[in-house]
N, C-alpha and C positions, 0 to 999 in steps of 0.2 A: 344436176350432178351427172358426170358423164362416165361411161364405160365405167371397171371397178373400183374407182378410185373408194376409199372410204377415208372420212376426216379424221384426225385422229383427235381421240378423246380423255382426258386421265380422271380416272376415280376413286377418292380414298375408299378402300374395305376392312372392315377389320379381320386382321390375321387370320382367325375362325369360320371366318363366311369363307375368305378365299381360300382358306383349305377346304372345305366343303365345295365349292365350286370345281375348283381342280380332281376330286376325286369324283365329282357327277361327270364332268368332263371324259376323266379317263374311261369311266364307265361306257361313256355313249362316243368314244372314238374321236372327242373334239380336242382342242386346243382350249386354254381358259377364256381364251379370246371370244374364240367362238362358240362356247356353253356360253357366253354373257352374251355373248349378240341374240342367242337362240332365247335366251329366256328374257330381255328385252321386246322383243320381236312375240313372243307369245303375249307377254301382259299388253303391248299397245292391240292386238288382233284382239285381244276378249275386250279391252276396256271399249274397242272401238263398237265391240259384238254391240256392248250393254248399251253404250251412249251415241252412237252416230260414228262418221270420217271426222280425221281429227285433219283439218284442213291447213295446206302448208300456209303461211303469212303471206299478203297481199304486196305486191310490187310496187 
């Protein structure tokens, strides 16, 4: 992947979650977009903490 392209993704949520998302969001100056990236981006950094690099797929 090059420069900032980012792929794009769609994910059902339920109603409740993504209003709680949205309001972490406003809280910390993001976009919903980017509270979800941020807290995607936090659980692969710990799970990688506990288990090892989670290694891209072989060519």
């Amino acid at each position: 992947m090059a420069g900032n392209y980012y792929q794009p993704f769609s994910v059902r949520v339920p109603e409740e979650l993504l209003d709680k998302i949205k309001r972490l969001a406003g809280m910390n100056k993001r976009s919903a977009n980017k509270q979800v990236e941020f807290i995607l981006e936090k659980y692969v950094e710990e799970w990688e903490g506990e288990n090892g690099p989670i290694l891209p797929p072989e060519s």
